[in-house]
C-alpha positions in Angstrom: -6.0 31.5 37.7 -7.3 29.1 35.2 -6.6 24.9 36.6 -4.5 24.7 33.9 -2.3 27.0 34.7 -2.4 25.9 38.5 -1.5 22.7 37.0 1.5 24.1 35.0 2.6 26.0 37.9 2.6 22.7 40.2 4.7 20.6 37.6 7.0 23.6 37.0 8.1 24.0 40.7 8.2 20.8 41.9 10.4 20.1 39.4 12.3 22.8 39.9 12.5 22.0 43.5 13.7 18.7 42.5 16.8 19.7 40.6 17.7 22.7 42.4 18.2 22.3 46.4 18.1 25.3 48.5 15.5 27.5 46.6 12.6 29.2 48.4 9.3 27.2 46.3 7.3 29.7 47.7 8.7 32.6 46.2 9.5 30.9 43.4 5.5 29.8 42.9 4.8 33.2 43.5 7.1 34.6 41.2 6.0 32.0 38.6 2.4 32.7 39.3 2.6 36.6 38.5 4.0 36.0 35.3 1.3 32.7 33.9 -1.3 35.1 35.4 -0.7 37.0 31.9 -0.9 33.8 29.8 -4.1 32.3 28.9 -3.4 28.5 29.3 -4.9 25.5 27.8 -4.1 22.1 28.4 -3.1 19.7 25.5 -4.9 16.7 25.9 -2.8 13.4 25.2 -5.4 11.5 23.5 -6.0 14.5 20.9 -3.9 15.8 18.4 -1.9 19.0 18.7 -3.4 22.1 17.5 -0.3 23.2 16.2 0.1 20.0 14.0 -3.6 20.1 12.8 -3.8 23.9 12.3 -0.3 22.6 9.8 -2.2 20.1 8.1 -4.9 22.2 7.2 -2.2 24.9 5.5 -0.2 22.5 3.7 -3.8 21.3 1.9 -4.8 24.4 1.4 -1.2 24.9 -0.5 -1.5 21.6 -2.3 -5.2 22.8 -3.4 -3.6 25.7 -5.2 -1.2 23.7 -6.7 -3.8 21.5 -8.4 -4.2 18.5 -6.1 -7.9 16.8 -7.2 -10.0 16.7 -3.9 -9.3 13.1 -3.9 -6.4 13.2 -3.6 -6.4 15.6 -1.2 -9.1 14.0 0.8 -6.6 11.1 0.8 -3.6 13.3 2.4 -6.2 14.9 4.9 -6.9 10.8 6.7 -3.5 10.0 6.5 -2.0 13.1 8.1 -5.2 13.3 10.9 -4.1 10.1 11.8 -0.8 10.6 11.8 -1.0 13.3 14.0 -3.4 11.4 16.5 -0.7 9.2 16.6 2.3 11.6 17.4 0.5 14.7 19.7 3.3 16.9 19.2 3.8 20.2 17.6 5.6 19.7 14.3 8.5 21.7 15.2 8.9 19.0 17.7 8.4 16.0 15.9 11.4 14.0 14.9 12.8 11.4 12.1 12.2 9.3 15.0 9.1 10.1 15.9 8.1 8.9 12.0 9.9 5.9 12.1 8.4 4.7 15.3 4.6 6.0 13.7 5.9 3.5 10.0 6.3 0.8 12.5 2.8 0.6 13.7 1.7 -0.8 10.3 5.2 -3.0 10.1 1.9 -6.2 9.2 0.7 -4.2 6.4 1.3 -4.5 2.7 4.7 -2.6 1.3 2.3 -0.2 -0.6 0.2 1.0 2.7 3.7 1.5 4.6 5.0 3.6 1.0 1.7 5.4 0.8 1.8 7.1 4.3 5.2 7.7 4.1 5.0 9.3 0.3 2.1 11.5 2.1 4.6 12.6 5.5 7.6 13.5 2.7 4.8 15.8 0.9 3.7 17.2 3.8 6.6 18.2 5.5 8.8 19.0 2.1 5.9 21.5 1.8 6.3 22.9 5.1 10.3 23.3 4.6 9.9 24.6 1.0 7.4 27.4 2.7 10.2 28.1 5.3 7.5 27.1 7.6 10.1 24.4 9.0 13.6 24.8 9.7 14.0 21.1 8.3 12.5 18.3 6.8 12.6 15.0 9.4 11.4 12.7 6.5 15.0 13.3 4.3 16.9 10.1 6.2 13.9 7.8 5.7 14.3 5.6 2.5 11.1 4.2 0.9 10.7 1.0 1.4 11.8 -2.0 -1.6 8.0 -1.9 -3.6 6.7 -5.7 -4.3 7.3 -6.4 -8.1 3.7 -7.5 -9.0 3.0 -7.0 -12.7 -0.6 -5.4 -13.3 -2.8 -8.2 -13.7 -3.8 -7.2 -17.7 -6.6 -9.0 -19.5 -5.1 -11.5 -22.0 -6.8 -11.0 -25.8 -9.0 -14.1 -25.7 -10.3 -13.0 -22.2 -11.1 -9.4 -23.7 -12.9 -11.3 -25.9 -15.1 -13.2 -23.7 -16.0 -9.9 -22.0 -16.9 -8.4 -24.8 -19.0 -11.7 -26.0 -20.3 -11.9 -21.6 -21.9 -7.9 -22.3 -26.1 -8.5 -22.2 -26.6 -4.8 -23.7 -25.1 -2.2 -25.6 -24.3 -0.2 -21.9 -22.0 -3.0 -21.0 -20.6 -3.4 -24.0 -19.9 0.5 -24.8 -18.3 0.2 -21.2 -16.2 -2.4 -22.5 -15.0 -0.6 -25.3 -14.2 3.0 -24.1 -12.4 1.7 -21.0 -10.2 -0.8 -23.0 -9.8 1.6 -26.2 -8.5 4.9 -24.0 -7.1 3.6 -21.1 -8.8 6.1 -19.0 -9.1 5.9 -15.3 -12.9 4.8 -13.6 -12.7 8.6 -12.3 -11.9 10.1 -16.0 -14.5 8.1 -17.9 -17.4 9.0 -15.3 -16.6 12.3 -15.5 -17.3 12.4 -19.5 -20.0 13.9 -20.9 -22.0 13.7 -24.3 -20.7 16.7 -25.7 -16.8 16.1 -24.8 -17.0 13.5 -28.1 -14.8 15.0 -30.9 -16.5 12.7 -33.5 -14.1 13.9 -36.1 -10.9 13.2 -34.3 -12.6 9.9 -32.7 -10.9 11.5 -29.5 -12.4 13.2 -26.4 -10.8 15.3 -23.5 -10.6 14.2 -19.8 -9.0 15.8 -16.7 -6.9 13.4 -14.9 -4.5 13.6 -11.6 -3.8 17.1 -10.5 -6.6 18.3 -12.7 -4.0 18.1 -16.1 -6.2 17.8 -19.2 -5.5 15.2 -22.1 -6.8 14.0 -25.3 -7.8 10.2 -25.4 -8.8 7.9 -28.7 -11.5 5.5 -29.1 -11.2 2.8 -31.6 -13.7 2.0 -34.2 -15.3 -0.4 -32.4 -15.6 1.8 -29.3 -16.6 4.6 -31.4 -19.6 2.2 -33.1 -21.0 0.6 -29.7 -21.0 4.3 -28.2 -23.0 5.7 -31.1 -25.7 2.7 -31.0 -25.5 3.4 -27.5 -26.4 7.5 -27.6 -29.2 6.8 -30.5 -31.2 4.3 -27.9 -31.1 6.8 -25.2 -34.4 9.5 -25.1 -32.7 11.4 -22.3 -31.3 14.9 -22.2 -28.9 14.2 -19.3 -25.5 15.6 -20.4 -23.3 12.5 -18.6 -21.9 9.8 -21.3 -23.1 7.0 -19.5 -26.5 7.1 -17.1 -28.4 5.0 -15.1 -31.0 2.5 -16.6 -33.6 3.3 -14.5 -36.1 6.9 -14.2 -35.0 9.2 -13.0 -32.0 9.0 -15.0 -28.7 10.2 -14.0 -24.6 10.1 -14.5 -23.9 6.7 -13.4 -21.9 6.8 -10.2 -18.2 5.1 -10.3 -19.7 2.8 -8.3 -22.0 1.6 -10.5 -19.2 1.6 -13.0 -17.6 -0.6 -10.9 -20.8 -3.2 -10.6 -21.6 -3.1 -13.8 -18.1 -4.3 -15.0 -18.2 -7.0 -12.2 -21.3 -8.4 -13.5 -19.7 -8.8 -17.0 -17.2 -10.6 -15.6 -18.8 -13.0 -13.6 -21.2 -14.0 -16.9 -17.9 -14.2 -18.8 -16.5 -17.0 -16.5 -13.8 -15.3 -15.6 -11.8 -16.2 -12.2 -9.6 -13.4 -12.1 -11.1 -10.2 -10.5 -11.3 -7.5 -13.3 -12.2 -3.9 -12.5 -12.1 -1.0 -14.7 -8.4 -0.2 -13.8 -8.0 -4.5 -15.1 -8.9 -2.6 -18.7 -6.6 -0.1 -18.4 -3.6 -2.5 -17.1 -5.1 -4.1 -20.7 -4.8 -1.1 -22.9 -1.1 -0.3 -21.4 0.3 -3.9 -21.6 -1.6 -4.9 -25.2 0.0 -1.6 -26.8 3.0 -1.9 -25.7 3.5 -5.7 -27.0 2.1 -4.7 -29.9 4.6 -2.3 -30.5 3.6 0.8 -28.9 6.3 3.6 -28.1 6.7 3.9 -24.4 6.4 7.5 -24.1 3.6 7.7 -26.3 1.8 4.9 -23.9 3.1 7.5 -21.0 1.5 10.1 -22.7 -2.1 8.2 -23.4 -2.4 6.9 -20.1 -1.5 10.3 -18.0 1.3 9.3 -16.2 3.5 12.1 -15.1 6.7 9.9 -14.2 7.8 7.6 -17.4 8.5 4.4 -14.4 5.0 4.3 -13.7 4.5 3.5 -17.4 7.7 1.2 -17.9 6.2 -1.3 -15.2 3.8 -2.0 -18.3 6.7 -2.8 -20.6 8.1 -5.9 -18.9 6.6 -7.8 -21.7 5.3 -11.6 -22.0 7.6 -14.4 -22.9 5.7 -14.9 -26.5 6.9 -11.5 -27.3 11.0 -11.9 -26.0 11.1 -15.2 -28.1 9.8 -12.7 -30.9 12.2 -10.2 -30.6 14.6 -12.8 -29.9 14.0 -14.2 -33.5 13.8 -10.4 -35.2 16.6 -9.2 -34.3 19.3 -11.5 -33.5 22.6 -11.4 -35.9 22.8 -15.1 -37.0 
């Protein structure tokens, strides 16, 4: 017989023995060792995650991929629940609202949003499992969310748009600049644009955004002029929208993105960190003070749920005083 089960065996009849005075352990361990003698037994390691819980993880993704999920996404769910299940070693029939609570308190020193995060990706995962009748229940229904910090997004005021666009040293920044602000597009959407996705009539162009949904975006004039100067100096044939400055040339990464707008920033002067998702928290906020309908904004910007978007529309004080003045009955 395999050690394992010899182990199993042990543990079984002393316990046994323990509870129950009076029986014969040997023919009780010789009863018990006929019938594991059919088994093939394997030992679950407590530092190690249960195969049943992993080989659960891996289904539900493969589920969520045919729903749509990006890989990113995805990739996102696939840490979270590994180490979720490093930290509970338990097959998920067995694990408990407990069990989650006790795994949430770990990260009790964290920020609200890392806390809301894991737990958004446990409620996916086993709501997933339940709706597939894979679980009998779902052990993340009695846990509330917790409270989310109210932090506006930190938007670019008009004057510091301005000194970023003044701060850009060539027509890449600049062009950078412009298609960020003018669509509101995510870093992931605008790397992923190429040349030919420019509808030059419309002034619009396609992208594919969170769970791989498809939507039309608008550049402004000024976006639309920089990005033209900015094709007609390029000799390349490289398909990507925006490419690296150096041979051989190729789609510049989101890192690089990311650098490039960081390096815009610091020549501007500016002390506030700005990002490419800083000129998206722009486009949303500027739009909406200017007027903009929410659900249009909603619409632009990709979001599925309309209070993602609303977060946008707690508006500066200029702007109450304004409607204050507009439309109060004297």
């Amino acid at each position: 017989m395999q050690a394992a089960g010899e182990h199993l065996l042990s543990q079984v009849t002393q316990s046994l023995y323990g509870f129950c005075s009076g029986i014969d352990i040997v023919e009780l361990r010789m009863k018990l060792s006929e019938i594991i003698s059919e088994y093939d037994i394997k030992r679950i390691e407590s530092e190690v995650a249960h195969p049943d819980l992993k080989e659960k993880i891996e289904l539900s993704l493969a589920g969520k991929q045919l729903e749509g999920l990006s890989k990113i996404t995805l990739d996102g769910y696939r840490i979270h629940l590994r180490i979720f299940a490093d930290g509970v070693k338990k097959k998920v029939d067995d694990v408990t609202t407990a069990d989650i609570r006790v795994y949430l308190a770990r990260y009790k020193d964290q920020k609200i949003a890392t806390i809301s995060t894991k737990l958004s990706v446990l409620k996916s995962f086993f709501g997933w499992l339940t709706a597939e009748e894979i679980l009998p229940r779902d052990p993340t229904t009695k846990i509330k969310p917790p409270k989310k910090e109210k932090r506006l997004p930190k938007a670019l005021s008009i004057e510091e748009l301005e000194m970023l666009r003044e701060a850009c040293q060539n027509v890449r920044q600049r062009t950078l600049i412009e298609i960020l602000y003018a669509t509101g597009c995510r870093l992931s959407e605008v790397y992923a644009i190429n040349r030919k996705d420019i509808d030059y009539n419309t002034q619009s162009c396609r992208v594919i955004g969170k769970g791989n949904k498809e939507r039309e975006v608008y550049f402004s004039f000024k976006a639309l002029f920089h990005l033209k100067k900015y094709l007609f100096s390029r000799g390349d044939q490289e398909s990507a929208l925006f490419i690296t400055e150096r041979q051989p040339y190729r789609r510049l990464s989101k890192r690089g993105i990311q650098r490039e707008i960081g390096i815009i920033a610091a020549a501007a002067g500016l002390q506030k960190k700005v990002s490419p998702h800083t000129l998206r928290h722009t486009f949303a906020t500027l739009t909406l003070n200017n007027g903009a309908d929410l659900v249009a904004v909603q619409e632009l910007l990709g979001h599925e749920n309309p209070a993602t978007t609303q977060i946008y529309a707690s508006i500066t004080a200029e702007r109450k005083r304004e409607q204050h003045r507009k439309h109060l009955v004297q």
